[in-house]
SELUM-788836 format. One record per residue (C-alpha): x, y, z; residue number from 1; chain. Coordinates in steps of 0.25 Angstrom, whole numbers, plus 5000, padded with zeros to 4 digits. Layout:
! SELUM-788836
[[X, Y, Z], NUM, "A"]
...
This chain:
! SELUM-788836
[[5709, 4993, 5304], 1, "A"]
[[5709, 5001, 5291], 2, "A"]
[[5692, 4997, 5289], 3, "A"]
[[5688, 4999, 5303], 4, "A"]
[[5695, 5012, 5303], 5, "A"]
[[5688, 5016, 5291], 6, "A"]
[[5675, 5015, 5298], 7, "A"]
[[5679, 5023, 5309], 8, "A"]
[[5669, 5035, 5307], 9, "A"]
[[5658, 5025, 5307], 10, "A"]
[[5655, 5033, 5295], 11, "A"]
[[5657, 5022, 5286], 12, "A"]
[[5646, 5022, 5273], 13, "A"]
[[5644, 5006, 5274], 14, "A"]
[[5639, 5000, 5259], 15, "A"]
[[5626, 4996, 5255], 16, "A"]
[[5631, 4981, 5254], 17, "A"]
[[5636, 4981, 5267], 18, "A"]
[[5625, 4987, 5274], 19, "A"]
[[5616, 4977, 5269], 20, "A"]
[[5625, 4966, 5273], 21, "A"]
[[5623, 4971, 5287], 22, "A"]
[[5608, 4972, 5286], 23, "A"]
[[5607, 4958, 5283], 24, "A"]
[[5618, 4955, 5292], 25, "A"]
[[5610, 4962, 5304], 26, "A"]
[[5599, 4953, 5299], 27, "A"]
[[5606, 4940, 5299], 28, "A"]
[[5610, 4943, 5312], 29, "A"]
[[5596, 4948, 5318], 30, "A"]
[[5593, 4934, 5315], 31, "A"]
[[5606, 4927, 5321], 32, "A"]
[[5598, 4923, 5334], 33, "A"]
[[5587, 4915, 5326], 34, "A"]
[[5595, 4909, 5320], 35, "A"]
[[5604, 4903, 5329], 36, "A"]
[[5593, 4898, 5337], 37, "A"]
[[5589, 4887, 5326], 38, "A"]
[[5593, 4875, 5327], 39, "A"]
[[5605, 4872, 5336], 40, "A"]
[[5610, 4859, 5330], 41, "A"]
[[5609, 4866, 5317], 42, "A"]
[[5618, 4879, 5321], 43, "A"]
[[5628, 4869, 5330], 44, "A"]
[[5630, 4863, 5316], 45, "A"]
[[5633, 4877, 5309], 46, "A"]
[[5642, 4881, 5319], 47, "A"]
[[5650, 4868, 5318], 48, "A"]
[[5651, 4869, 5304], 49, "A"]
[[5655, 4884, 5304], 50, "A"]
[[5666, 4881, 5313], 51, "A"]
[[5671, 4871, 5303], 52, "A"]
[[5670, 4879, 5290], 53, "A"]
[[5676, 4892, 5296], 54, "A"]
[[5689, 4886, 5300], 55, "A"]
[[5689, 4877, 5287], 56, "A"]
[[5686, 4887, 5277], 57, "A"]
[[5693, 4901, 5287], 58, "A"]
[[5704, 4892, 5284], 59, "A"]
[[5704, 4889, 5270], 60, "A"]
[[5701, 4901, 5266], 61, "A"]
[[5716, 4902, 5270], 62, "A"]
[[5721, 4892, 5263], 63, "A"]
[[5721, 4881, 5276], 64, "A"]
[[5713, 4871, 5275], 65, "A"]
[[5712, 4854, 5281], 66, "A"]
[[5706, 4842, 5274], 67, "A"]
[[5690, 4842, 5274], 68, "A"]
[[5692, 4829, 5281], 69, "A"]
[[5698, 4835, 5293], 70, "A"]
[[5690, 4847, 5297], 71, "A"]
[[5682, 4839, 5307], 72, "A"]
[[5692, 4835, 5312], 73, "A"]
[[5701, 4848, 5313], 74, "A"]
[[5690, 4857, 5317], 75, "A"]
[[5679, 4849, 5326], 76, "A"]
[[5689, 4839, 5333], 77, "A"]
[[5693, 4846, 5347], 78, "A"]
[[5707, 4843, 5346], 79, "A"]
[[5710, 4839, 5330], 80, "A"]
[[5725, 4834, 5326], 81, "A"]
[[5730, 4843, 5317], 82, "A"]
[[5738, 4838, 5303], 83, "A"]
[[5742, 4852, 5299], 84, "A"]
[[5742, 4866, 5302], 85, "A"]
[[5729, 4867, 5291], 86, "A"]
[[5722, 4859, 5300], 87, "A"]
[[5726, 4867, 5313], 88, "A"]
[[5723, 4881, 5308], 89, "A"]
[[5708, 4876, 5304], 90, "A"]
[[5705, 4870, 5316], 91, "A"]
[[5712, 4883, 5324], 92, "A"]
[[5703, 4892, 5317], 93, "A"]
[[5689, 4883, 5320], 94, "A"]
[[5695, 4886, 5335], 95, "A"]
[[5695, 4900, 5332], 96, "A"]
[[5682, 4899, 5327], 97, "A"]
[[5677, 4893, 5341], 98, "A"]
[[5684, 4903, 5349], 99, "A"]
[[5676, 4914, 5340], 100, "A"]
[[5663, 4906, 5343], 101, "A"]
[[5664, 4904, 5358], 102, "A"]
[[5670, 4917, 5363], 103, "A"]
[[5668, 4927, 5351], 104, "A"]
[[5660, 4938, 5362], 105, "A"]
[[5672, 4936, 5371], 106, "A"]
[[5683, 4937, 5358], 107, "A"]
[[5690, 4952, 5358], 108, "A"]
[[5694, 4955, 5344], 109, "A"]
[[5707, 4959, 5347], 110, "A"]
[[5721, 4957, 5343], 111, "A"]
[[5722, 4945, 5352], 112, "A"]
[[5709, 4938, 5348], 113, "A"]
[[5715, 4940, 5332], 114, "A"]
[[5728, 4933, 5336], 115, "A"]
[[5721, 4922, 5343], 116, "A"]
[[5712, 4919, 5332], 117, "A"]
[[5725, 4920, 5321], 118, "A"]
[[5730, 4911, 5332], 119, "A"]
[[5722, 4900, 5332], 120, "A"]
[[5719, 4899, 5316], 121, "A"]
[[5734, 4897, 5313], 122, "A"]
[[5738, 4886, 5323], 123, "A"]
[[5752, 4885, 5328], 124, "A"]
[[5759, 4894, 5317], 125, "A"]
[[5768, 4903, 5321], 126, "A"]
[[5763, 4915, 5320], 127, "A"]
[[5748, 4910, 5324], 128, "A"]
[[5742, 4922, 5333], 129, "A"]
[[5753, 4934, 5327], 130, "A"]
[[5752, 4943, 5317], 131, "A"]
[[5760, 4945, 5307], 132, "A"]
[[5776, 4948, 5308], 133, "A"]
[[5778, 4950, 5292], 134, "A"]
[[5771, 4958, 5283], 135, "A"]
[[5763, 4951, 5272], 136, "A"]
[[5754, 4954, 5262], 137, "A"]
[[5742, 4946, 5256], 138, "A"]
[[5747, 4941, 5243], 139, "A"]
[[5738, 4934, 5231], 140, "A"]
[[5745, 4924, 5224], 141, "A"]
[[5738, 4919, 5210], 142, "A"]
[[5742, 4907, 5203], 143, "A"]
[[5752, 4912, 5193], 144, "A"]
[[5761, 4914, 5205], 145, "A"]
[[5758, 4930, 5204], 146, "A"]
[[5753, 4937, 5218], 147, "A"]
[[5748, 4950, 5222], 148, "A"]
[[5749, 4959, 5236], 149, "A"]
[[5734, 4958, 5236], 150, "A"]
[[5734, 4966, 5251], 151, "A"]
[[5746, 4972, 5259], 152, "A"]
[[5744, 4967, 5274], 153, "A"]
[[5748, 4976, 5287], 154, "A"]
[[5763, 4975, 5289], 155, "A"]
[[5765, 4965, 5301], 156, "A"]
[[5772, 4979, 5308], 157, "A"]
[[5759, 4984, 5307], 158, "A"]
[[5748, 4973, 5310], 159, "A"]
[[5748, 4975, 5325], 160, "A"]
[[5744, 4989, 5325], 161, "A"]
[[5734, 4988, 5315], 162, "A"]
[[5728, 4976, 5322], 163, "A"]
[[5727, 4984, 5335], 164, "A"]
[[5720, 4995, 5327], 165, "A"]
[[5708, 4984, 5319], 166, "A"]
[[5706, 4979, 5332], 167, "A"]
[[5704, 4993, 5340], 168, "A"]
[[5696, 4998, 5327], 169, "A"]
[[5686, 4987, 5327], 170, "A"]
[[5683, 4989, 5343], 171, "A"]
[[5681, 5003, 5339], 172, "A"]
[[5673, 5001, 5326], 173, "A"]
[[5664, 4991, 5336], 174, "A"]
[[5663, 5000, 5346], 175, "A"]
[[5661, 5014, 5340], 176, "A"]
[[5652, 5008, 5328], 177, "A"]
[[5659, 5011, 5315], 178, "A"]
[[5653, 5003, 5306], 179, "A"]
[[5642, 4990, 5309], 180, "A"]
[[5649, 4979, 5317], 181, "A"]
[[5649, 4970, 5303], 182, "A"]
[[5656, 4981, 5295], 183, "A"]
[[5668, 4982, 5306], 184, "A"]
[[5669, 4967, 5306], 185, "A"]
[[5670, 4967, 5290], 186, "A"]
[[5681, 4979, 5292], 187, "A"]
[[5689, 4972, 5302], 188, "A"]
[[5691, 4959, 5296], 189, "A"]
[[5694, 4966, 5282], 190, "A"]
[[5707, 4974, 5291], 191, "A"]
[[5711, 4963, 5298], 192, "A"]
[[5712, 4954, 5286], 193, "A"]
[[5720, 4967, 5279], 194, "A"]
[[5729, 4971, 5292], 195, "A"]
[[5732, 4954, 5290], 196, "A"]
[[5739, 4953, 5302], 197, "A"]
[[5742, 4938, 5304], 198, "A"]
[[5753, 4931, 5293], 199, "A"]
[[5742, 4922, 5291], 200, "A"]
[[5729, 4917, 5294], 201, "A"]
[[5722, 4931, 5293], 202, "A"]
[[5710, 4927, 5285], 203, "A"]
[[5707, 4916, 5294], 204, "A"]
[[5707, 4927, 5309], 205, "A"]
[[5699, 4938, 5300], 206, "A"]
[[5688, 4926, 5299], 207, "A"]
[[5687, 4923, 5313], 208, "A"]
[[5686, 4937, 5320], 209, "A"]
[[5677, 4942, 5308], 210, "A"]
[[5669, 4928, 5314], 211, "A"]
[[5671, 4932, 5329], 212, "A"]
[[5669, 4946, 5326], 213, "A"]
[[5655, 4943, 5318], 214, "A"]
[[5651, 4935, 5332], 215, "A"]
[[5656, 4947, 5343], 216, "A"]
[[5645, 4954, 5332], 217, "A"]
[[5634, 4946, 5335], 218, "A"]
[[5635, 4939, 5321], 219, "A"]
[[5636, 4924, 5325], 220, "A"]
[[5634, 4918, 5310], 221, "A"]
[[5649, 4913, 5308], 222, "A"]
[[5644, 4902, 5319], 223, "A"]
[[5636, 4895, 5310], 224, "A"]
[[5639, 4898, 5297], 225, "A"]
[[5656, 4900, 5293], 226, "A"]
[[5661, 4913, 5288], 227, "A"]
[[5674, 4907, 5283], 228, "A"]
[[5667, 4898, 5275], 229, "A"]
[[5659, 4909, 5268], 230, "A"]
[[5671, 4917, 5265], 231, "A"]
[[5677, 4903, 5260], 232, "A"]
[[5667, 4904, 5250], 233, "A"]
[[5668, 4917, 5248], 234, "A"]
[[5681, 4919, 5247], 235, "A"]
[[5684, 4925, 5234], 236, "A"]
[[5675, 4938, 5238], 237, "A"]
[[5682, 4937, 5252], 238, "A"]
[[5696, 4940, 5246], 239, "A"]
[[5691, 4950, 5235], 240, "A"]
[[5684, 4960, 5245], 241, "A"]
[[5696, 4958, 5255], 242, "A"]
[[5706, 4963, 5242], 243, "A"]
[[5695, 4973, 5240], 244, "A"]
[[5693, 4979, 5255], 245, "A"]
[[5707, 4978, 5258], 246, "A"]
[[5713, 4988, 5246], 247, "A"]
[[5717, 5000, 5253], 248, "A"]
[[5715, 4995, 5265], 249, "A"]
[[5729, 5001, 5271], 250, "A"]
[[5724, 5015, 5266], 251, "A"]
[[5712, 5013, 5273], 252, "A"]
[[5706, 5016, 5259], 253, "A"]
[[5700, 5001, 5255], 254, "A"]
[[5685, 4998, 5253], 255, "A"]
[[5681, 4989, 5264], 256, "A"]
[[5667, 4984, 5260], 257, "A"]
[[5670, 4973, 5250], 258, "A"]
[[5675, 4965, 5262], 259, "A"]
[[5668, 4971, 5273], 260, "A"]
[[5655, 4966, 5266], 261, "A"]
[[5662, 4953, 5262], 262, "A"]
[[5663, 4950, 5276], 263, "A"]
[[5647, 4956, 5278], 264, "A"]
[[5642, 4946, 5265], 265, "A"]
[[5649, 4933, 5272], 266, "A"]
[[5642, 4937, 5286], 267, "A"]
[[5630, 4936, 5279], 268, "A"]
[[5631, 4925, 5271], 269, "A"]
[[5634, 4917, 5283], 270, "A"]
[[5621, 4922, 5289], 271, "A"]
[[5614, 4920, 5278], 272, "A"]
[[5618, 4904, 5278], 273, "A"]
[[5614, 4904, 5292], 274, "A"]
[[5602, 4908, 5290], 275, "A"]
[[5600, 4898, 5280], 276, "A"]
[[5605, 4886, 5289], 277, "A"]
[[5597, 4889, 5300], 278, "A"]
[[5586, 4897, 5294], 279, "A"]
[[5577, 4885, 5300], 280, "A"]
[[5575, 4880, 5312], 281, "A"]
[[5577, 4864, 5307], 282, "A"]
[[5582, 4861, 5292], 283, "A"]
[[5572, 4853, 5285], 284, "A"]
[[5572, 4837, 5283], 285, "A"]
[[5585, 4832, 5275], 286, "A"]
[[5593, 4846, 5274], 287, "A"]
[[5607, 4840, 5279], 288, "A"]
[[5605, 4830, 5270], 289, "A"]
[[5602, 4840, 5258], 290, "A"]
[[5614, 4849, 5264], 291, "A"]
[[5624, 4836, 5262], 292, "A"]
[[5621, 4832, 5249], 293, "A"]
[[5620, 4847, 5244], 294, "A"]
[[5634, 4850, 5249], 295, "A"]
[[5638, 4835, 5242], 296, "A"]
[[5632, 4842, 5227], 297, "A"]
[[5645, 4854, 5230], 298, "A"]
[[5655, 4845, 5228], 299, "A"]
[[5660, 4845, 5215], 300, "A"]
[[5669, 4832, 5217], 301, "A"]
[[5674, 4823, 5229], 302, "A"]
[[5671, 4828, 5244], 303, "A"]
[[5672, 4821, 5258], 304, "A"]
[[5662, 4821, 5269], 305, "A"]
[[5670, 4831, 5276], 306, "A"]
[[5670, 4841, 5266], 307, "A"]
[[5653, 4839, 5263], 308, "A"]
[[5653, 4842, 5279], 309, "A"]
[[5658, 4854, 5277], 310, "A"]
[[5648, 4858, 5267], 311, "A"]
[[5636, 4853, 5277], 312, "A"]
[[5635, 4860, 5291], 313, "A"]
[[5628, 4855, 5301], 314, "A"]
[[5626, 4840, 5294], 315, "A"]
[[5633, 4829, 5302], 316, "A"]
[[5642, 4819, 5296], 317, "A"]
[[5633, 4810, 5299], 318, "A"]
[[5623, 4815, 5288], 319, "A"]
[[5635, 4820, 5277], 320, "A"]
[[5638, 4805, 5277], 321, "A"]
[[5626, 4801, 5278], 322, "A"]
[[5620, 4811, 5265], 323, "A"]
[[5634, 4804, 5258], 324, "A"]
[[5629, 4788, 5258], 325, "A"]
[[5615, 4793, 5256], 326, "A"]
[[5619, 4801, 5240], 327, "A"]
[[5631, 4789, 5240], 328, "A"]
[[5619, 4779, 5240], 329, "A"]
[[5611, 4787, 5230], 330, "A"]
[[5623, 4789, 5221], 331, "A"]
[[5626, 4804, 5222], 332, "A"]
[[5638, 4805, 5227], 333, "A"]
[[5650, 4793, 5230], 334, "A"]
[[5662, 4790, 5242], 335, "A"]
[[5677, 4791, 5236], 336, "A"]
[[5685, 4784, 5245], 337, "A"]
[[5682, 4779, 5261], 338, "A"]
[[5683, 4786, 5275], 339, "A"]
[[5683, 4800, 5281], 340, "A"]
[[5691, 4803, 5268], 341, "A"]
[[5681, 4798, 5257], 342, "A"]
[[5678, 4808, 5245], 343, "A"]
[[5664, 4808, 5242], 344, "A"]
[[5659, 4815, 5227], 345, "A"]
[[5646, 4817, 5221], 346, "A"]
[[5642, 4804, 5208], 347, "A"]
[[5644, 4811, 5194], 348, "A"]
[[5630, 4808, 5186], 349, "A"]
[[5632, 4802, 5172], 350, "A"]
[[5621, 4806, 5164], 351, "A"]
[[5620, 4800, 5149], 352, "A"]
């Protein structure tokens, strides 16, 4: 509410940064069409993949993640047994994820939408689906045992009416033209994560609508390659520009471009891997095979077949397995163990 407002003169100076991010966002997207009409297979690979790292790694950015072993099993299988609630908040979110992909034109982002998705990402706790009833501040932790109030949430009295409010100044933003669509979309996600209206499992619902707003947009990218997973891996800056865009936040007197462009440099990256993937109408003679056996040089130590999966969208099991026996017979690399389970790790050369 507090950013969107901000911007409601439409008068807003946007930054030189941003305004290139843009450009090459409007670019990226002028091309979106070529590119999704290469190679079928290969994009029905990329989507299922995406699918999979956004719930893994929305997740585990949270601190809720399942055994490498198991992801097939939780997130492709139609109706998967559940060992814990880890297990069933992963595989609720990938069935948030396929609501977003099916219906997003038909999705209202409203209040209702916002408890539905917080609804499905958390399982049968509780309070899945409700906001908050106590206050609750973001607190860091370090390892000496000393903390600090790094951001001082909405109170729970107050959550409601400030929900009503983002909700209404996002229609009006969109509809009146305050800023470019992307820059509200960055704004929005920066005041909901601040307003922090569910006890838990914020994070997690900022991800998917800033995924289903993006789509209403026209900006289809998080299909094939996952946002979550670039935040995963950008993690650090993700927190350290939220910290920084959200100081003076209840004043309305906080700097919202540090995030707002955070936001921008993750929606490009993911284009610009897209591009990359798809760039070419076939990939040349032996390119899965080069794909495995460069995610096998990333491990440092031990690694199962489920975990190099993860690392090679759009290559089948059949040809992970197969790239393993063929650098097994070579030497390259050697099985720990027997099964599903088996541990596999790269030979250590002993020179003399």
């Amino acid at each position: 509410m507090k950013t969107l407002r901000q911007f409601a003169t439409g008068q807003t100076a946007i930054p030189a940064a941003t305004a290139w991010y843009l450009a090459d966002l409007g670019e990226f997207r002028g091309k979106q069409e070529l590119y999704t009409r290469q190679s079928p297979q290969r994009l029905r690979a990329l989507r299922e993949h995406a699918m999979i790292e956004s719930a893994v790694s929305s997740n585990r950015i949270e601190g809720v993640s399942i055994d490498p072993s198991r992801v097939r099993d939780i997130l492709v299988s139609p109706k998967p047994l559940f060992r814990d609630r880890d297990e069933e908040e992963v595989r609720g979110y990938r069935d948030a994820l396929a609501w977003a992909h099916a219906e997003a034109a038909s999705i209202p982002l409203d209040e209702p939408t916002i408890k539905r998705l917080h609804a499905m990402t958390r399982g049968q706790i509780w309070d899945a689906g409700q906001y908050k009833d106590k206050d609750g501040d973001i607190i860091e932790r370090y390892a000496d045992g000393s903390e600090r109030v790094r951001f001082r949430t909405v109170s729970a009295a107050d959550t409601p009416t400030h929900m009503a409010n983002l909700v209404r100044d996002w229609r009006r933003c969109r509809d009146e033209g305050w800023v470019p669509p992307l820059i509200a979309l960055a704004a929005f996600n920066l005041d909901f994560l601040c307003i922090h209206l569910f006890r838990d499992g914020n994070g997690r619902v900022s991800r998917l609508l800033w995924l289903l707003q993006s789509y209403q947009m026209g900006f289809e990218v998080g299909r094939y390659v996952s946002f979550e997973r670039l935040v995963e891996q950008n993690k650090d800056r993700y927190y350290e520009t939220l910290e920084q865009s959200s100081q003076g936040w209840h004043e309305g007197r906080h700097d919202p471009w540090p995030y707002i462009n955070y936001v921008l440099f993750i929606l490009k990256t993911a284009y610009t891997e897209f591009a990359e993937r798809v760039g070419e109408t076939k990939a040349p003679r032996g390119a899965k095979t080069e794909q495995v056996q460069a995610a096998i040089q990333q491990f440092a130590g031990e690694f199962s077949i489920a975990q190099l999966e993860l690392r090679c969208p759009g290559v089948s099991r059949d040809m992970v397995r197969r790239v393993l026996r063929e650098q097994q017979a070579i030497g390259k690399i050697e099985c720990q163990g027997r099964g599903p389970a088996a541990k596999w790790r790269k030979k250590r050369v002993i020179t003399l």
